[in-house]
N, C-alpha and C positions, 0 to 999 in steps of 0.2 A: 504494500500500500504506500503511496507516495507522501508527503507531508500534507498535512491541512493547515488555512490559513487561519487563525485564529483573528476575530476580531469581539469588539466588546458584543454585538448582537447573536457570537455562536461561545464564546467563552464558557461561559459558565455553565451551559449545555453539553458541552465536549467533557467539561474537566472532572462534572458532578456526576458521568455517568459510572457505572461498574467497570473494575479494570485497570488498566494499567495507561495514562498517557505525559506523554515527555512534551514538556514545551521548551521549546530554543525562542530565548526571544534575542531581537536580532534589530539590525540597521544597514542599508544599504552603504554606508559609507563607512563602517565597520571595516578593516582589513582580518583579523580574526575572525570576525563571522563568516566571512567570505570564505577563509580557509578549512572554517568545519562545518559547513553547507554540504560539501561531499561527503562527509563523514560521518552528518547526521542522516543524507538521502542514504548512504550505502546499508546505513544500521535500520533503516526505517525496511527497507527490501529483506532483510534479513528475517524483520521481528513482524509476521504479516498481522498478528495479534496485538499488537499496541497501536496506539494513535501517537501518534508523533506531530505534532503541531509548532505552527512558528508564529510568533508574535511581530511583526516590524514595530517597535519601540515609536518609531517618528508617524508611525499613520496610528498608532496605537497609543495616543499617550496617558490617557485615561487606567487604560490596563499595566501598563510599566509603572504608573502613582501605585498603584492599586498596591502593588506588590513590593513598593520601593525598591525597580530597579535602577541601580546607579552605574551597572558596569556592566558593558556586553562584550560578548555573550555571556548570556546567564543561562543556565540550566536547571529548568526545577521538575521535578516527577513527583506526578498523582496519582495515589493509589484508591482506588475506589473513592475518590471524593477527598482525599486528605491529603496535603502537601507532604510528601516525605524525605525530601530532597532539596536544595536550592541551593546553586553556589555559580557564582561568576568565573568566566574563563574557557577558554574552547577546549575540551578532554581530548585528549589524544584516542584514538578507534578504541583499544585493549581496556580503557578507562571506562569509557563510553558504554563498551559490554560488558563488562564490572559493576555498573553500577546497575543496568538493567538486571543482571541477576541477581543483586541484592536486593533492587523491591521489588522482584520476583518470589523472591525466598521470603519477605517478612509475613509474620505473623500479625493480618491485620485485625486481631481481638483483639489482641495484646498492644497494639500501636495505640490504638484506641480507648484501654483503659490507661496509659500513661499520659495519653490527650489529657482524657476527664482527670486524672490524681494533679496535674499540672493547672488546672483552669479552677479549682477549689481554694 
């Protein structure tokens, strides 16, 4: 499956569904984002089960507030509705599938009951 664009009228529809989805938020004028665009389309070919979505930060800036992004690329993964992941900087491929199998492997009860112990 190829990348989806995210914008603020599909956002929250995309990110709140069941599952697994990666957003890369991004800027045309980005040199780094430029260089992990292939690395995020190759991962996305790979993983035909997650959504992999991109943000453009400059047509999107409502959604980069939203989430205070200040550095691109930024990389944040959702697991079933919960952010589990966020961190600026373009992951090298071996990083990239690294982290996908990590919140592949989490335990989302248990994500969920450190959510709620945490918001108490």
């Amino acid at each position: 499956m190829a990348t989806v664009e995210l914008t603020t009228a599909n956002f929250d529809e995309v990110t709140e569904q069941s599952g697994i989805v990666l957003v890369d938020f991004w800027a045309d004028w980005c040199g780094p984002c430029k260089r992990f665009a292939p690395v995020y389309e190759r991962s996305s070919e790979k993983h035909p089960e997650i959504v992999f979505g991109k943000v453009d930060t400059e047509a999107q800036q409502e959604i980069a507030a939203k989430f205070d992004i200040r550095s691109i690329p930024t990389i944040m993964a959702v697991r079933d509705g919960v952010i589990v992941f966020a961190q600026p900087g373009a992951l090298p491929e071996s990083a990239l599938e690294s982290l996908i199998e990590q919140v592949e492997g989490l335990d989302m009860d248990d994500v969920r009951k450190q959510l709620a112990s945490h918001q108490h």
